[in-house]
N, C-alpha and C positions, 0 to 999 in steps of 0.2 A: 449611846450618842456617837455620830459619824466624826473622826478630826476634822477641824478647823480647812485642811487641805482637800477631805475628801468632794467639798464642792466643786472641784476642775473637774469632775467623775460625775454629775446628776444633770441631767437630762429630764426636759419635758416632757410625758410618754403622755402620747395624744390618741385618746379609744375614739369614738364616734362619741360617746355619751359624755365621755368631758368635752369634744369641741363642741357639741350642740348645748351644751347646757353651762359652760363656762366656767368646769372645774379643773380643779390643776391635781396632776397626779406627778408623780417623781419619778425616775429609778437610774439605775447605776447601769452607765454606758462605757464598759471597761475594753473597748475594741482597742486599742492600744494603751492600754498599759502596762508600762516595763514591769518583768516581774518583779524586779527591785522594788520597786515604787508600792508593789501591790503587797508585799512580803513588810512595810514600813507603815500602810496605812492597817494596822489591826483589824479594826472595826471593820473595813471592807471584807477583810480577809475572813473575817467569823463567818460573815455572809455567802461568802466562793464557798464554804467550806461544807457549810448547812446546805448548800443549794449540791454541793457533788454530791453529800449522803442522800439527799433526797432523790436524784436522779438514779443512782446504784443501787437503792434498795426497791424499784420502782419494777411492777412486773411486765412494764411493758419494754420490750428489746431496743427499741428504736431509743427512750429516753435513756436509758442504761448506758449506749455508746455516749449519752449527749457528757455523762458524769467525767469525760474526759476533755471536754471543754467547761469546766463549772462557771467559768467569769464571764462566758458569754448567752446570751439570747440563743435558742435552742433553733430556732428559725430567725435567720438576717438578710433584712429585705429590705435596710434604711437606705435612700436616697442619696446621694454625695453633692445633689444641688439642688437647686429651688425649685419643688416641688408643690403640683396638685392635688391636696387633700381631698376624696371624697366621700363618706360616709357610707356604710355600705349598703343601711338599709335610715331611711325616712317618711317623714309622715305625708300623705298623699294629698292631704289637707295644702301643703305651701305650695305657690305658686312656682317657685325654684327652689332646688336641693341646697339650704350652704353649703358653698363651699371656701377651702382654703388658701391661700397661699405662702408656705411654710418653706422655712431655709431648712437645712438636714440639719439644725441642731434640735430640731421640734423630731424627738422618736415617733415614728407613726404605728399603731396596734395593729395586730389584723383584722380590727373589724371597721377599718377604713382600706381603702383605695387609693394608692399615692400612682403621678406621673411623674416621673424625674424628666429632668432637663426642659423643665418647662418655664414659658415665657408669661407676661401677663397678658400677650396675644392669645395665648390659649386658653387661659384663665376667663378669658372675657368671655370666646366662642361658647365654653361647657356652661358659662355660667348664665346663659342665655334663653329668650324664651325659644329660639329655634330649636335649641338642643334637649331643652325640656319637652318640647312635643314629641322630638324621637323617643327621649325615656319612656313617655309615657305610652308609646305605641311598643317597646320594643323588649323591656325591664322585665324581671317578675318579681314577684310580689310577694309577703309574708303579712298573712290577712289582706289588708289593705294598703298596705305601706308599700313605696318603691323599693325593690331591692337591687341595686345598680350590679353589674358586673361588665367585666373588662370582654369577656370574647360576646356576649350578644350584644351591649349596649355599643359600648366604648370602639372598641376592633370594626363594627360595621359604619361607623356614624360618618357619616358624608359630609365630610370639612368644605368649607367655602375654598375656589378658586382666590391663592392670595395675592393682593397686589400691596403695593406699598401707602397707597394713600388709606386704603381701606382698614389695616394696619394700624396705621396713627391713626386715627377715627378708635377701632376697639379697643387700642394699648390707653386711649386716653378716661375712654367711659368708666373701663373695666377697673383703670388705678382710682377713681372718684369714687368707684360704688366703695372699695378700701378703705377710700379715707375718711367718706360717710360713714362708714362701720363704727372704725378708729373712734368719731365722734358721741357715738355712742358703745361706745368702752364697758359701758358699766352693765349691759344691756346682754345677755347671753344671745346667741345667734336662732335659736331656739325661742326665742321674743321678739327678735328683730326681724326675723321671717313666718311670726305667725301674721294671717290676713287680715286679725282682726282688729291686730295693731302696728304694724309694719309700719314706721315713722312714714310721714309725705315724702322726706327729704330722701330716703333708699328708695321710694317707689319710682321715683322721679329719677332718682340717678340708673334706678334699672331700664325704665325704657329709655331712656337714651343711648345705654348699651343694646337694649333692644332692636333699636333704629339701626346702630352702626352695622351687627350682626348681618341684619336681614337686606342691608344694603352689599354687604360682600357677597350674597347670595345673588341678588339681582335689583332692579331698578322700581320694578313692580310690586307695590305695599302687598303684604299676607292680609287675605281678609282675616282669616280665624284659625285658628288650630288645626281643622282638616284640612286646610288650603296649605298649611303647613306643611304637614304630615304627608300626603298625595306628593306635591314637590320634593323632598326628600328622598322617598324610595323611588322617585324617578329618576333622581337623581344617584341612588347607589346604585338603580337598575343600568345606568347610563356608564357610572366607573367601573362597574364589576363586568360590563358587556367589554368595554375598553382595554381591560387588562387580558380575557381570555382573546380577545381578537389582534393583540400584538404576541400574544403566546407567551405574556407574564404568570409564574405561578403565584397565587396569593398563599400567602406566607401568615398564618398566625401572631400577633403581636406577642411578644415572650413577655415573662410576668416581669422581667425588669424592666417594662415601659410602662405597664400600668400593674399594679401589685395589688 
């Protein structure tokens, strides 16, 4: 059993299967801890310990050097602010991906996708039906399910021109769908986003974010999905002609913008 102290040290570790399914998973977030501190709390210490034997005896090269960091995560990709949780792969069935919005005390796993330094202006855009027709046009797939990633979905996605009314309009829908969530607390995301039961009160607060979305796009309703869709690559056909014709080089997004 961990001391009494050892909980300044645990950490949420958030996979895609606990955020969609609303389990809780633990682990020991020792990025700064003095060694002092770390040399006092025993029980941690057994565990640095177990964890270097196991990476030293390990025949693969790369974990072997890791045995010389034992008290940390062998890959660190954690966020330092408020962060967009995305799952990496989802059921093709919901209408939108849940997603998160997570402070960096929420450890994110690698089988999600996090945005650091994000707002719930963005929050609102990804969490959109706009931005679900791009997934669905642009994703690939494991069977049937979306599988999101950062350089084809995310890197290409043709953000709305922003202005500041349009803004307040999505920072406001997007904190509602939240606290509708919040409302249904007990409720895994993984239920709350299936179709067959998806409360009136989230569907309702989704198209409203839906509304603000498609309004930062432009003034003219989307009929349908492919009116969507067609609009879209016209429009990355429109920013990607824009940047070669002032003689900008597009630059890859680095994995510390979307992980």
């Amino acid at each position: 059993m961990l001391e009494p102290e050892a909980k300044n040290y645990l950490r949420e570790l958030v996979s895609a299967h606990e955020f969609l399914n609303g389990y809780k998973r633990w682990c020991l977030w020792l990025v700064d801890i003095d060694p002092n501190k770390l040399q006092e709390l025993k029980e941690i210490e057994k565990r640095v310990k177990k964890v270097k034997n196991i990476r030293s005896e390990s025949t693969r090269v790369t974990t072997q050097k890791l045995a010389d960091y034992p008290q940390l995560f062998g890959e660190i990709r954690q966020p330092k602010s408020n962060y967009i949780l995305i799952p990496r792969h989802s059921s093709e069935n919901r209408k939108y991906i849940p997603l998160g919005f997570l402070t960096p005390d929420f450890i994110v796993s690698d089988s999600c996708l996090s945005i650091d330094n994000a707002s719930i202006y963005h929050f609102g855009i990804l969490h959109s039906e706009m931005h679900m027709a791009w997934v669905k046009s642009t994703c690939g797939r494991i069977k049937s399910d979306f599988r999101y990633s950062n350089e084809i979905v995310y890197n290409n996605f043709p953000w709305p021109k922003e202005n500041d009314k349009n803004a307040i309009a999505i920072e406001s829908a997007a904190q509602h769908i939240l606290d509708v969530r919040q409302e249904f607390s007990s409720n895994s995301l993984s239920s709350l986003y299936d179709p067959l039961i998806m409360p009136p009160k989230l569907i309702k607060a989704h198209k409203a974010l839906d509304k603000a979305v498609d309004l930062a796009y432009r003034k003219q309703p989307f009929l349908n999905e492919a009116n969507r869709v067609v609009y879209l690559f016209d429009l990355y056909e429109k920013y990607s002609a824009d940047l070669f014709s002032t003689g900008i080089i597009i630059k890859k997004v680095k994995a510390s913008k979307l992980i």
